[in-house]
N, C-alpha and C positions, 0 to 999 in steps of 0.2 A: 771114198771119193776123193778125187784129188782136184784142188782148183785150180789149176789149168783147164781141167776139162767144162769148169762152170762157163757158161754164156758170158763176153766181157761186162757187158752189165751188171754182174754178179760177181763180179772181181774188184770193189772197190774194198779197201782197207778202212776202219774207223778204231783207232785209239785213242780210249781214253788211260792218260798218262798218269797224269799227276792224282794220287794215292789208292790210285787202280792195279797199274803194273809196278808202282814203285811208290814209296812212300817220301812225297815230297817235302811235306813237315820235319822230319828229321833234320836234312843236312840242306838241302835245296833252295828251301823258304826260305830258312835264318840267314845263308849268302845273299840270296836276293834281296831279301828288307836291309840289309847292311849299304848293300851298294844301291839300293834306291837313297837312301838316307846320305850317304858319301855324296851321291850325285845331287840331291836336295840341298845340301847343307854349301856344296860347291855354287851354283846354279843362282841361288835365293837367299843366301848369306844367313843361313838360320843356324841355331845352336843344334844340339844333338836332340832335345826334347822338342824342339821346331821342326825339325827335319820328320822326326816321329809320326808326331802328332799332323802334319800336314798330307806322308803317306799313309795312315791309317784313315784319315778325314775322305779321301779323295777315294781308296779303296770301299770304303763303308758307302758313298754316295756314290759312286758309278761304277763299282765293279772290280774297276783295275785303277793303281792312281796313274797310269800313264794318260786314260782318257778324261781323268781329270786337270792334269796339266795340259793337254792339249784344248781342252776348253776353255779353261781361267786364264793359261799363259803360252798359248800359239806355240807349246813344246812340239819339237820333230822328231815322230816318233824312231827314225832308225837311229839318228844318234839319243837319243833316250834307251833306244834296244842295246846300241851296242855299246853304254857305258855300264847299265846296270844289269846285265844276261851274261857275263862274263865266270866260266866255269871248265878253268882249262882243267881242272883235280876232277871233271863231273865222271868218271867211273867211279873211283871213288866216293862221290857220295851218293850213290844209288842204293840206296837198300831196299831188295827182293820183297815186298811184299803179293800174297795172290792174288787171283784175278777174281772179283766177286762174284760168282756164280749167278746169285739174283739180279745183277746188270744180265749176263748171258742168260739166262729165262724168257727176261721181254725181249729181249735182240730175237729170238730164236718165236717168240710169239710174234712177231712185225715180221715174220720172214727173211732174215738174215742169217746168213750161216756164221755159225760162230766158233772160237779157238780160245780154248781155256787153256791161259799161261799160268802151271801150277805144277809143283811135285809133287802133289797127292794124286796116288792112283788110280781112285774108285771113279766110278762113271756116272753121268748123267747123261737123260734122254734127248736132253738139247744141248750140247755138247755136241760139235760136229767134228772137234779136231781138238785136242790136248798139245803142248808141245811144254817142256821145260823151260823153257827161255822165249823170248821174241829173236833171237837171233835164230834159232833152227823156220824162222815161216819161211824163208826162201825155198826150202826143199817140199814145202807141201806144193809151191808153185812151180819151180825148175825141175823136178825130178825125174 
């Protein structure tokens, strides 16, 4: 079946990224806590174990420490995006890991059609579309 032909309703995309299709912890995280911390230690005149300890603190209690500086210290979030999201190498730090099968299970129990980004060949029943990369989904849809 090719999506194009689904109902637009049935054409929305949802990915999960980060250590789903790629493994963010490697190369990704460690840049980002760096430049949360760079922009922390700029911002808030903290030492390097200030800076740390303040995004760890803010992470651990609401999630992201962005939504913690916006709470404690009326931070804006776009200039907060764009001094610590800064990743002009990010091909380079993408490493390929596969797409978890048992996330695609329940997708496919809730009624979602779903695309295993994976180089292993063997099939499953809820699998509706394999590709090796996220870059080939355009052709399940343009074709």
């Amino acid at each position: 079946m090719r999506v194009a032909r689904l109902a637009p309703s049935r054409r929305v995309w949802i990915f999960d990224l980060d250590n789903t299709l790629h493994d963010a912890a490697a190369r990704i995280f460690p840049s980002m806590h760096e430049q949360i911390n760079a922009y922390l230690k700029r911002h808030f005149g903290v030492d390097d174990a200030g800076a740390d300890a303040m995004r760890r603190s803010f992470w651990l209690r609401y999630g992201t420490t962005l939504k913690g500086l916006m709470r404690h210290h009326g931070t804006d979030p776009g200039h907060f995006l764009r001094e610590t999201h800064r990743f002009p190498e990010l091909a380079d730090m993408v490493v390929h890991i596969d797409d978890a099968l048992d996330n695609l299970r329940t997708a496919h129990r809730l009624g979602m059609s779903t695309v295993w980004v994976s180089r292993d060949r063997r099939r499953a029943p809820f699998v509706d579309f394999r590709v090796r990369s996220v870059i080939e989904l355009p052709r399940l849809v343009f074709r």
